[in-house]
C-alpha positions as a printed NumPy array, in Angstrom:
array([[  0.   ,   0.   ,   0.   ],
       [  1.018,   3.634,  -0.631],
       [  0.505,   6.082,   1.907],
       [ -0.493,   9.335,   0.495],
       [ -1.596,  12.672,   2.3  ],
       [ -3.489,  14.964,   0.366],
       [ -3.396,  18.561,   1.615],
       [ -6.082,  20.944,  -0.151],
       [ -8.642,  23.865,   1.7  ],
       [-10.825,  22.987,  -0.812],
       [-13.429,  20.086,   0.583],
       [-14.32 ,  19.432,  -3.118],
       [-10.748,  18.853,  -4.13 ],
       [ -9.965,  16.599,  -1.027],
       [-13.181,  14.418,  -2.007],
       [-12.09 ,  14.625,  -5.823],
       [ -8.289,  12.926,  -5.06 ],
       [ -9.006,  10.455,  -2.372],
       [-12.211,   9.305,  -4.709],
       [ -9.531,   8.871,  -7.773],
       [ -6.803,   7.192,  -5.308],
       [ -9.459,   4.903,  -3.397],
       [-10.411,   3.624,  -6.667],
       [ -6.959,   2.217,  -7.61 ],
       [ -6.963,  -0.089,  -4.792],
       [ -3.457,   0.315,  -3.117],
       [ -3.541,   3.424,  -1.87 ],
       [ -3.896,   4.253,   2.186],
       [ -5.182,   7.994,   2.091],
       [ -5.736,  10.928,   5.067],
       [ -6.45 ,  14.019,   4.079],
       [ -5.324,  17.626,   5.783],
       [ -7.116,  20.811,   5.622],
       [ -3.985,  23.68 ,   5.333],
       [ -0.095,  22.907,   5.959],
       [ -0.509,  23.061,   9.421],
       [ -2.043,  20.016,   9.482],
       [ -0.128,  18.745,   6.865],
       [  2.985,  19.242,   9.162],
       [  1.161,  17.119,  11.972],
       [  0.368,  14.11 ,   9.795],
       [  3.706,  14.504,   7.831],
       [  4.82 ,  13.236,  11.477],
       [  1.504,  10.975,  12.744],
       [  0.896,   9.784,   9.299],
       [  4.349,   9.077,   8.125],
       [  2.935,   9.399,   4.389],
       [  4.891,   7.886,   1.528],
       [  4.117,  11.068,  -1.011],
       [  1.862,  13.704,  -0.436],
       [ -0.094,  16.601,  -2.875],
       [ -0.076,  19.73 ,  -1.466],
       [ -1.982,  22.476,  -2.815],
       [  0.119,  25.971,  -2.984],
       [ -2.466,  28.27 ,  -1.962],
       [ -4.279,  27.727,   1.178],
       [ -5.183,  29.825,   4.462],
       [ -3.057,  29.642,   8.054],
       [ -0.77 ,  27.804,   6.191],
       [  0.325,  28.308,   2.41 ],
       [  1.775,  25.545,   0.761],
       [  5.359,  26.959,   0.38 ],
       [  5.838,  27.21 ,   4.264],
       [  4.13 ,  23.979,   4.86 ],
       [  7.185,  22.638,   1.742],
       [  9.61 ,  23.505,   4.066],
       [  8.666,  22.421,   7.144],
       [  8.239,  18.758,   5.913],
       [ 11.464,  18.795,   4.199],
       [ 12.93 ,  20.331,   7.485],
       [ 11.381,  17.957,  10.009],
       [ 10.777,  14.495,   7.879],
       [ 11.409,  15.142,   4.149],
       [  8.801,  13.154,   1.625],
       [  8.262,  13.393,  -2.176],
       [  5.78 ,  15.673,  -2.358],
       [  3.969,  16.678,  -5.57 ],
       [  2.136,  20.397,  -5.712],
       [ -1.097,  21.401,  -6.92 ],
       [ -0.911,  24.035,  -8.762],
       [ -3.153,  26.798, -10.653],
       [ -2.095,  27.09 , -14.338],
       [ -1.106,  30.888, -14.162],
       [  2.049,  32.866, -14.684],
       [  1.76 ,  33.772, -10.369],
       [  1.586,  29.747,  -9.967],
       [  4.049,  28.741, -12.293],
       [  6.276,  30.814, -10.286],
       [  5.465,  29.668,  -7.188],
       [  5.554,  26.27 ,  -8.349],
       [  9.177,  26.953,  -9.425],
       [  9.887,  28.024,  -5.879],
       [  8.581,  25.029,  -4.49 ],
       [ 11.074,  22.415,  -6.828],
       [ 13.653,  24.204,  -5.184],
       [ 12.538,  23.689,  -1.52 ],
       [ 12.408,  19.733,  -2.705],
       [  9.103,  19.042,  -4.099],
       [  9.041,  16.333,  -6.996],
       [  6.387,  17.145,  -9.147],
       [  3.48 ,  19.275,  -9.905],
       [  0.217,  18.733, -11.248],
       [ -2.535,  20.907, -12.789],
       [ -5.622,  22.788, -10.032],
       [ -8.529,  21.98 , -12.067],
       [-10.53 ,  25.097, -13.096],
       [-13.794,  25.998, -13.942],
       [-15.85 ,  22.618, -13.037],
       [-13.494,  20.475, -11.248],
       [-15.248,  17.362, -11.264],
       [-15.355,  17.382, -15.028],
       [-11.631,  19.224, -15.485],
       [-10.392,  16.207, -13.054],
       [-11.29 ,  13.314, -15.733],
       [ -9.729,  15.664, -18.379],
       [ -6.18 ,  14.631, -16.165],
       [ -7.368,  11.487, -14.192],
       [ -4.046,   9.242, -15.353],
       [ -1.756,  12.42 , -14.78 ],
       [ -2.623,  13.085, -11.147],
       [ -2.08 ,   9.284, -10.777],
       [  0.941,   8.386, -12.511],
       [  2.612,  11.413, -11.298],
       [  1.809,  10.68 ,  -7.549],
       [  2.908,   6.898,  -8.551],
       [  6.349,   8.077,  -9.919],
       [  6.538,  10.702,  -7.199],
       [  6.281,   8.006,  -4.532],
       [  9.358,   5.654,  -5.614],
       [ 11.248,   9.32 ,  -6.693],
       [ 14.442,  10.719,  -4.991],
       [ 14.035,  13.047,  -2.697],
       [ 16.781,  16.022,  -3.437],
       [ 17.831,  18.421,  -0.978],
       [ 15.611,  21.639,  -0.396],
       [ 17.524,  24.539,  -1.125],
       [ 15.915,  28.301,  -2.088],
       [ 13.09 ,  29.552,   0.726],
       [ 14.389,  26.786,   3.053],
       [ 17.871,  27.74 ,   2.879],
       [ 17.397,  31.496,   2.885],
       [ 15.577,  31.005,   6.099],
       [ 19.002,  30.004,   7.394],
       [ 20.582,  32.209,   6.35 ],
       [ 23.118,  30.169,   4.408],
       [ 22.033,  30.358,   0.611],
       [ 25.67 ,  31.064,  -1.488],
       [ 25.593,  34.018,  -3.1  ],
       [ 24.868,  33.052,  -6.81 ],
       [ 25.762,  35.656,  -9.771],
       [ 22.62 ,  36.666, -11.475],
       [ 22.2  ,  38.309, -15.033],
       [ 20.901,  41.402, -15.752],
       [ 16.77 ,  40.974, -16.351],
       [ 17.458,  41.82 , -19.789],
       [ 15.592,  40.885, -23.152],
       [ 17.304,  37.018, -24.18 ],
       [ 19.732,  37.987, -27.339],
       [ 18.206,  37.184, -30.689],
       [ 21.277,  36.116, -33.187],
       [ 21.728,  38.163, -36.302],
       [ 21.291,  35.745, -39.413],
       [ 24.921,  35.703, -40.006],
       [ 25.732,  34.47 , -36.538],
       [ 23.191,  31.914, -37.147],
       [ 25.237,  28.175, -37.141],
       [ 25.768,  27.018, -40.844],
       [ 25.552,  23.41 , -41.493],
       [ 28.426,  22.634, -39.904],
       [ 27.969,  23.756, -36.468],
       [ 27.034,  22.039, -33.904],
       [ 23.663,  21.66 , -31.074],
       [ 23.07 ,  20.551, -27.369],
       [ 19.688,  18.885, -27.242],
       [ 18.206,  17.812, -23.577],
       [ 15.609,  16.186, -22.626],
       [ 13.503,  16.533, -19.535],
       [ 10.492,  15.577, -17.473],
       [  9.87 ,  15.493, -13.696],
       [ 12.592,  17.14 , -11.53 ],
       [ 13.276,  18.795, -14.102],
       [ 13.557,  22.492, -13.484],
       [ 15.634,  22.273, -10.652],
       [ 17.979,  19.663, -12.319],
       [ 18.415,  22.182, -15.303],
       [ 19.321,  25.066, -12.545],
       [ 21.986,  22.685, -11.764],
       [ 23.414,  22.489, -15.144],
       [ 22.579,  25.225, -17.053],
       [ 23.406,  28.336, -15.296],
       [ 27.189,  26.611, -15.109],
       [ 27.476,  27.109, -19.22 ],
       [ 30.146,  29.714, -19.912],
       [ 28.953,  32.644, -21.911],
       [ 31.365,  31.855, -24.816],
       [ 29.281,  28.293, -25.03 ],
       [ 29.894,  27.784, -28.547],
       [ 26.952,  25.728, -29.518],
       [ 23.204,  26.437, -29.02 ],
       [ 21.088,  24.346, -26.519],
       [ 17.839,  23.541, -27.005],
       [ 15.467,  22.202, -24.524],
       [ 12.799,  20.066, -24.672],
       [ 11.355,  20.344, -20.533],
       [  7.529,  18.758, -20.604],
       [  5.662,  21.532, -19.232],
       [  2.073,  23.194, -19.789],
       [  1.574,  26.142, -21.802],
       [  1.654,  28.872, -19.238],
       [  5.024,  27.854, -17.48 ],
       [  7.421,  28.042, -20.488],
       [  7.928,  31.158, -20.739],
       [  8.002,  31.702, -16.399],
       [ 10.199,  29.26 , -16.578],
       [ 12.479,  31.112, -19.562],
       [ 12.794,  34.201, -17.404],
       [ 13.362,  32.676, -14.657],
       [ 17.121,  30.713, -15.893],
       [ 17.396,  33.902, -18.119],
       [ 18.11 ,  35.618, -14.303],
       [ 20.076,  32.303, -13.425],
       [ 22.938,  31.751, -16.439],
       [ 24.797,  33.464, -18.283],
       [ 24.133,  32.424, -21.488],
       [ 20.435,  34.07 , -22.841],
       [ 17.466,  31.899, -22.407],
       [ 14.337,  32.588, -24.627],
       [ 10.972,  30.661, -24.647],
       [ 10.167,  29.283, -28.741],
       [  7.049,  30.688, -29.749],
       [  7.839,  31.414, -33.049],
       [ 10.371,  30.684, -35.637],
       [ 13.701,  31.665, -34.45 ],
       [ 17.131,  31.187, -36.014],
       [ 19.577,  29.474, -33.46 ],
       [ 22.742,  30.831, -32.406],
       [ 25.112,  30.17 , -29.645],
       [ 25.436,  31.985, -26.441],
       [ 21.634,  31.204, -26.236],
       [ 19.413,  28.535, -24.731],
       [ 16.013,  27.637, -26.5  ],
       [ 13.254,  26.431, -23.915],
       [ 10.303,  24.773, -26.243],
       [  6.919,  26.222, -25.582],
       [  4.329,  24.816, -23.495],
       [  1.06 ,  23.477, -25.84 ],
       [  3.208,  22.832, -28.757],
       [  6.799,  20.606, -30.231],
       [  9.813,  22.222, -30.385],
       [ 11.482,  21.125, -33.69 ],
       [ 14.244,  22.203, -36.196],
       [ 14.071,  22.767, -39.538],
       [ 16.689,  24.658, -42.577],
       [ 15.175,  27.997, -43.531],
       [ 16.977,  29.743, -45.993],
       [ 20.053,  27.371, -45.327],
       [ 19.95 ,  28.458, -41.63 ],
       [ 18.778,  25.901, -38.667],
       [ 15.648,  27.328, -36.828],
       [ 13.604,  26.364, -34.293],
       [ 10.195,  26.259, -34.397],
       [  6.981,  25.883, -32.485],
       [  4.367,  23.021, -33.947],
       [  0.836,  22.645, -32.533],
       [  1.075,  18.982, -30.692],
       [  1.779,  15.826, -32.702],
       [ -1.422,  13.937, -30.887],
       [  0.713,  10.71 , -31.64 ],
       [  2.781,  11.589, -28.753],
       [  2.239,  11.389, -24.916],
       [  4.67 ,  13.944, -23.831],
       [  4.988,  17.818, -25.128],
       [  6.973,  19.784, -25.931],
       [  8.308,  15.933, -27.551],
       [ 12.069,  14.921, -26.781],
       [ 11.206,  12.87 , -29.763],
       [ 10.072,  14.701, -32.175],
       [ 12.859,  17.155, -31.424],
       [ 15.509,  14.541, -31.195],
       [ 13.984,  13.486, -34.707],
       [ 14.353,  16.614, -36.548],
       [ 17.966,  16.897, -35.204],
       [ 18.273,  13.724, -37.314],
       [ 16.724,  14.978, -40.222],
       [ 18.659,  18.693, -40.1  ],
       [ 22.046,  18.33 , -38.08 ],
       [ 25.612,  16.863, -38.829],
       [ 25.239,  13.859, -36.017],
       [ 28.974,  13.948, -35.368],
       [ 28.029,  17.824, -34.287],
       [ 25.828,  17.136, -31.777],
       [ 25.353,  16.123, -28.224],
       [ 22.09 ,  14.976, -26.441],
       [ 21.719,  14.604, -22.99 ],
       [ 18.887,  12.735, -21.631],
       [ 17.841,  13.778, -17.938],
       [ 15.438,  13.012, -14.93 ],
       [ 11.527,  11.888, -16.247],
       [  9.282,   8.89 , -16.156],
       [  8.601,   7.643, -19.154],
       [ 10.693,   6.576, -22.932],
       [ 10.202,   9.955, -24.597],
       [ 12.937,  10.983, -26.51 ],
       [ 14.981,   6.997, -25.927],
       [ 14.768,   6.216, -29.98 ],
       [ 15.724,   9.529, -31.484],
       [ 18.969,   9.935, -29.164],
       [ 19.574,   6.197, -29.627],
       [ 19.473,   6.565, -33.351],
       [ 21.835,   9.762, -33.006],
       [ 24.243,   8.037, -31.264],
       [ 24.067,   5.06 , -33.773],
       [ 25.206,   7.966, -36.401],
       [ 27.968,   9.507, -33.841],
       [ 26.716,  11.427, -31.67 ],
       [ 27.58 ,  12.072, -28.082],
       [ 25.051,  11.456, -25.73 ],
       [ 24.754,  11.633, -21.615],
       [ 22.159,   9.741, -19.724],
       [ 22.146,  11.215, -16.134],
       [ 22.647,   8.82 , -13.246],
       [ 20.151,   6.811, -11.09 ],
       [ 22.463,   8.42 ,  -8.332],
       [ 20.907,  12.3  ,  -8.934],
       [ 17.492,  11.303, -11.13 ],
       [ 14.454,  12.785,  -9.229],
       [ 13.263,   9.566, -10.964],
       [ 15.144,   7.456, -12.991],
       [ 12.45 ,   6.499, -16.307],
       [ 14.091,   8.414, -19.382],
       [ 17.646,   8.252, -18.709],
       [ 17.048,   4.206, -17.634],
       [ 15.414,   3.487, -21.615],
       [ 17.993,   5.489, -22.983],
       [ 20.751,   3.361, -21.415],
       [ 18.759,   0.12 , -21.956],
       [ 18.624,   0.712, -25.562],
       [ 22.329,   0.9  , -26.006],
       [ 22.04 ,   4.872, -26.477],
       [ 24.04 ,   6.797, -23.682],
       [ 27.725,   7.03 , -24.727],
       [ 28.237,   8.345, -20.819],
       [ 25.937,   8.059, -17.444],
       [ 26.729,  10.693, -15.611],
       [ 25.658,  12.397, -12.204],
       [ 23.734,  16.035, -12.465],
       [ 27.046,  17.617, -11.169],
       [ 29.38 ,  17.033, -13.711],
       [ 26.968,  17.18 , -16.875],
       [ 28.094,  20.679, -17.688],
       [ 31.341,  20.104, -17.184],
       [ 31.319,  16.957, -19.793],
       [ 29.209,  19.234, -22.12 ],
       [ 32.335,  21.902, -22.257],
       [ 34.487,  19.165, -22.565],
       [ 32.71 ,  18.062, -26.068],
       [ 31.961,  20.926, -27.916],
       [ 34.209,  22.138, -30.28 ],
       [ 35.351,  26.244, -29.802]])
């Protein structure tokens, strides 16, 4: 049985989840009112993964975040209301050491809640078995012992002239990602040197209204420029591409010059913005010898055949570790299928990724 603790002010919500979780059978279920109480069963309950909705009265959710992680850390995954103000605070709340997030219904929630049924449950599933990384951000502030981290100028993400656009010859980072992985990226990206000679595009499964959050938010963090693709945009280096939310990043050759672009959702895939249809178009429009793919923390295979076939033409690709996966489902099929020329922990990605490109 899985012990879960769902934390919502809303008595509709609380009825909504432990109806959906009672009806898979394995699933031992309390339910809190506000974080306070969420604290108190953290402890009484001992829960093996709890949701936690964000915004909630005597306690918000971000407090209540870092008092479990303080007193008895479990995964937890947030609720979250699809806006630009809860996409932030969502952010804020990967960094404290939550897993996972997963949509507030709006509107009526009873019928938005079958639209996202198998989410909700495979998320809290995954969340359950995930590793549980250290809280850092609110938590740490609160100590006082955050280190000081340098922080670009909020500034406008560079768009490359066309003739610093890469010719055919030049070469891409691709990355995959899934759950964990917006803190994992703040691990690796913002430690890119702003003479990175290659572009890096990043396919991070997200919903439409946290792409671009998310953008500004590593645009702060690194040095390199970090833009959100919503509509065709030639690639250059010294910038990072984060696909859009609601749509598949791909590349294609316009007027000779490699360009990302922003495609309504292939409904053959599970997963958007699609590692694999990315990964795919890489194949189609890149040099493979030119190109490195790094496959990080997710549940799921999206992306596994595209890199695998890259690195079948010479690529380089990284799978990251079991060790520092929030949970371990893409990077394990991309090393099952013969497709990771390296496993590697979350701390030494960037480094390998300086290593391999060509100034």
């Amino acid at each position: 049985m899985i012990k879960l603790l769902i934390v919502d002010d809303s008595a509709l919500m609380r009825r909504q989840l432990k109806a959906l979780f009672l009806a898979e059978g394995d699933f031992e279920i309390r339910v809190a009112r506000n974080g306070q109480e969420a604290v108190a069963e953290n402890i009484d309950f001992a829960p093996d993964v709890v949701t936690l909705d964000i915004n909630m009265p005597e306690m918000d959710g971000l407090t209540a975040l870092s008092l479990l992680m303080a007193e008895r850390p479990v995964p937890v995954v947030m609720v979250s209301s699809l806006t630009e103000k809860g996409a932030i605070a969502t952010f804020e709340a990967l960094n404290l050491g939550a897993v996972d997030y997963i949509p507030k219904p709006g509107g009526t929630i009873s019928l938005s809640m079958i639209e996202i049924e198998s989410e909700i449950v495979a998320k809290v599933r995954a969340a359950a078995r995930a590793r549980i990384r250290t809280a850092r951000g609110l938590a740490a502030r609160i100590r006082g012992d955050t280190p000081s981290r340098p922080q670009r100028p909020r500034t406008e993400p560079t768009r490359a002239a066309p003739d610093d656009t890469p010719a055919s010859g030049s070469g891409v980072v691709v990355i995959g990602v899934s759950t964990g992985g917006p803190r994992t990226l703040e691990d690796i990206l913002p430690r890119l040197p702003a003479d990175f000679p290659w572009p890096v595009l990043v396919a991070q499964h997200m919903p439409p209204s946290f792409t671009l959050p998310f953008a500004e938010r590593m645009n702060l963090l690194c040095q390199l420029a970090v833009s959100e693709v919503s509509r065709p945009t030639a690639v250059a280096a010294g910038n990072i591409y984060i696909g859009k939310g609601g749509a598949d990043m791909v590349l294609a050759r316009r007027g000779g010059r490699l360009t990302a672009l922003a495609r309504p959702e292939d409904p053959t895939k599970l997963w958007h913005p699609s590692v694999e249809l990315l990964g795919r178009s890489v194949l189609e429009h890149c040099d493979p010898t030119r190109v490195v793919a790094v496959m990080l923390t997710g549940m799921g295979h999206d992306g596994a055949q595209a890199f695998t076939e890259l690195k079948q033409r010479g690529a380089r690709t990284i799978a990251e570790s079991e060790e520092s996966a929030v949970v371990f489902g893409m990077p394990a099929e991309l090393i099952s299928r013969g497709g990771a020329s390296l496993v590697l922990p979350v701390e030494r990605i960037a480094d390998q990724l300086q290593i391999w490109v060509e100034r």
